[in-house]
N, C-alpha and C positions, 0 to 999 in steps of 0.2 A: 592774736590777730596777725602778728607780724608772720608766722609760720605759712600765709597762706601764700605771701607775697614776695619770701627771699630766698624763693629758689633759685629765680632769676632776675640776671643785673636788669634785664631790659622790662621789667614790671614794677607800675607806679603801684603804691599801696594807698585806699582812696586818701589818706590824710597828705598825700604828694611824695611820699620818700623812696630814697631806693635803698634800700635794705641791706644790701652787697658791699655797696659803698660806706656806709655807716659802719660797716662791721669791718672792713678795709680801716677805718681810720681809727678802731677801737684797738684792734690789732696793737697800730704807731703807735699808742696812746701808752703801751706797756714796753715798745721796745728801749734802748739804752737812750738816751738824753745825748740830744745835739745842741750847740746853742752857738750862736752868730755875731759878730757886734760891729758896725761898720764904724773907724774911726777915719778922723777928716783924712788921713794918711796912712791908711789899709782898712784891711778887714784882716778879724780873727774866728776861726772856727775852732770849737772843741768839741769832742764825742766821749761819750760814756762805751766800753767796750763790754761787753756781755760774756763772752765764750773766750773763758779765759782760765787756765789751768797748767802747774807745771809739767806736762808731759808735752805741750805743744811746744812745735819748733817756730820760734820765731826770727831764725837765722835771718831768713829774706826783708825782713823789717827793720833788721839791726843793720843790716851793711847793703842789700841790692836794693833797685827800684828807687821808687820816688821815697824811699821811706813810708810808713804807715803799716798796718798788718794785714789790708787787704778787705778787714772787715768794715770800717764806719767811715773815711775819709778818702776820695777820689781826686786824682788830676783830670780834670776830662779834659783842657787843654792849657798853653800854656797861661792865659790869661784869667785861664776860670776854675777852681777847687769846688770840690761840692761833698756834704755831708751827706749821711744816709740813717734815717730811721725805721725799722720795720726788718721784714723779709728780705736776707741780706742777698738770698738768689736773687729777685727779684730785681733788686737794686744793680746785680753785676748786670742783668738782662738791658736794664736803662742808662747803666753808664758805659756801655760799651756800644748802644745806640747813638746816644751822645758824643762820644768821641769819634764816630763818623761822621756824622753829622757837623762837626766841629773843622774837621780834616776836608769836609769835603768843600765845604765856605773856604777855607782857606787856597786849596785847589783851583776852585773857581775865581776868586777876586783878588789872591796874592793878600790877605789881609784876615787879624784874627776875628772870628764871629762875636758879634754884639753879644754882650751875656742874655740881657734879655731877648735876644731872638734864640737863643739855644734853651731860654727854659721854656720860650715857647713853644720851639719843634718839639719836648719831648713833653709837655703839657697835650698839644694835637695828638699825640702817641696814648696818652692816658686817658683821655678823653675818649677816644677811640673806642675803647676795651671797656668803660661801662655802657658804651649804646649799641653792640650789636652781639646779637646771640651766642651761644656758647662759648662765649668768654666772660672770663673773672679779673674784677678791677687788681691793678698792680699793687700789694701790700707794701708801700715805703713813701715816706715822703723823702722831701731833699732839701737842703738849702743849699742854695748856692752863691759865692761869695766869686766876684769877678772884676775886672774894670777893662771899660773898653774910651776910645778916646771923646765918645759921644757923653754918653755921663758920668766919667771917673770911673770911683769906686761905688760897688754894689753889691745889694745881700738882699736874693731873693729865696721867695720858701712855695713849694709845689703841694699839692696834695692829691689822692689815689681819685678825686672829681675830676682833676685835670683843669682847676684853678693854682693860678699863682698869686701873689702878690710880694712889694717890695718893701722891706723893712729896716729900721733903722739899730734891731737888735730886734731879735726873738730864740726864742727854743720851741724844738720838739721832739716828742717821745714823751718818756715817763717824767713822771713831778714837770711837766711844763708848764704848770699854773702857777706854782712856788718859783720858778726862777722867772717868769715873767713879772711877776709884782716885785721883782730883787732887782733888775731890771729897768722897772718903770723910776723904781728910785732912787738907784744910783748914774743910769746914763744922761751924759750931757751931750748936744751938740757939736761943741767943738772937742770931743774929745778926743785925746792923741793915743799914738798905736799904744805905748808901753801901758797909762792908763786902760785902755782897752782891754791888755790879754790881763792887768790885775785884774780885772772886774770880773773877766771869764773865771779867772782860775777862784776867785771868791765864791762864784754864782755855782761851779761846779760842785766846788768843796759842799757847799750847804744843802745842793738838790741829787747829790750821787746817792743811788743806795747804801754802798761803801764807805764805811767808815774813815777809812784813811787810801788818801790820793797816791797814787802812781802811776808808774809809764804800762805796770799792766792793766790797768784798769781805764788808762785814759789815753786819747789820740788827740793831736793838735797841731793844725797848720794855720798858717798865714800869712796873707797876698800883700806885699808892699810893690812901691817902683823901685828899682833899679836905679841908685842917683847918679851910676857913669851911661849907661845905654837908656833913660828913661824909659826902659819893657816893664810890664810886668814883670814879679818877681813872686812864685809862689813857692814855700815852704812848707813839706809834712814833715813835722819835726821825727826825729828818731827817739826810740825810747830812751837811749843817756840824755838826749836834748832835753824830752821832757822832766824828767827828773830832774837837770840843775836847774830845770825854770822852775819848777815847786820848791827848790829847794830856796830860790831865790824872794820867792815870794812868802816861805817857811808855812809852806803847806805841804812839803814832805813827807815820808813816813817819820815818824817816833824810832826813834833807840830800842826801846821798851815794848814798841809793837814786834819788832824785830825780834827782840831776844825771845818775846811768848811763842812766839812762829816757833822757833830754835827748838824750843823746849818743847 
């Protein structure tokens, strides 16, 4: 039945669906694992990284830029980071939207853009692209972790609909239904940052396809204030960073995984 009606985005199929979109979100549903966790004094993001292999150079990760590899964690400005699930072109096509969009508020009112009004210019944007002809919905969702002076700190998540909403911890991508019941049971309300990135880096370890955690495998930034300038303050960590945080949390590699690599 479905063949008749997912040619195109801009056709309803009679039971109401669109087709294009569904298969947009089925897409995320297999990319790397993003997951969010807003505590009462930051937010933390982590990503699962996919395209990953020792011939890549990942000089520019290790020492230029904001840090990150370019593939699953964005600055889009100074007060907002944002994950990326799905089609990673697609995702540069939206985060480089966003960051004008970002620059251009700033421009205009001297002042950083509300998080929530940047995930809603680029929600208008997604939105867009499933209701008018020959175009195909964006494959990526996003979360986004920001704080602006109106409501703090914030973690929101978009999807290829061009709905958002705002969360107090979520994932998405692949296994996002295992670490969302991981999630449900170990986050509290008043929980504080360091609590926070244990619980990521727990939720990671158990929902990564990957057996054993590392900086190649894994990305992680996180937005606190600044305690001498009260700004934001966002962090993509670099891959030694991540690695003494696993190691600090003894989610590390093994010895013994090492030496069998060697060998």
């Amino acid at each position: 039945m479905a063949r008749r009606y997912d040619s195109r985005t801009t056709i309803f199929s009679p039971d109401g669906h669109l087709y294009q979109i569904e298969y947009a979100m089925e897409a995320i549903s297999h990319a790397g694992t993003v997951l969010g966790v807003l505590a009462k004094d930051g937010v933390v993001l982590a990503a699962e990284k996919k395209v990953t292999g020792k011939l890549l150079d990942l000089s520019a990760a290790s020492t230029g830029g904001f840090g990150g590899s370019g593939e699953k964690i964005f600055m889009l400005n100074t007060n907002v980071v944002a994950g990326v699930a799905g089609l990673t072109a697609d995702a540069n096509s939206l985060v480089n939207y966003a960051r004008q969009a970002a620059q251009q508020h700033l421009f205009r009112y001297n002042e950083d853009i509300p998080v929530e009004q940047l995930a809603q210019r680029l929600c208008d944007l997604k939105q867009g692209y499933t209701q008018y002809g020959g175009l195909r919905p964006f494959g990526v969702s996003l979360l986004y972790a920001g704080w602006d002076p109106h409501y703090q700190f914030q973690l929101y998540h978009s999807d290829p609909s061009g709905n958002y909403s705002g969360w107090k911890a979520t994932c998405i991508g692949a296994n996002n239904g295992t670490a969302q019941s991981l999630l449900k049971q170990e986050y509290k309300d008043d929980i504080t940052m360091e609590d926070a990135i244990g619980l990521v880096m727990r939720t990671m370890s158990k929902t990564m396809d990957s057996t054993t955690l590392g900086s190649e495998k894994l990305e992680f930034a996180t937005l606190t204030i600044d305690p001498k300038t009260k700004t934001p303050l966002a962090k993509i960590y670099r891959p030694a960073e991540v690695d003494a945080l696993l190691k600090k949390h003894d989610l590390a590699k093994k010895d013994e995984d090492t030496e069998m690599k060697a060998a």
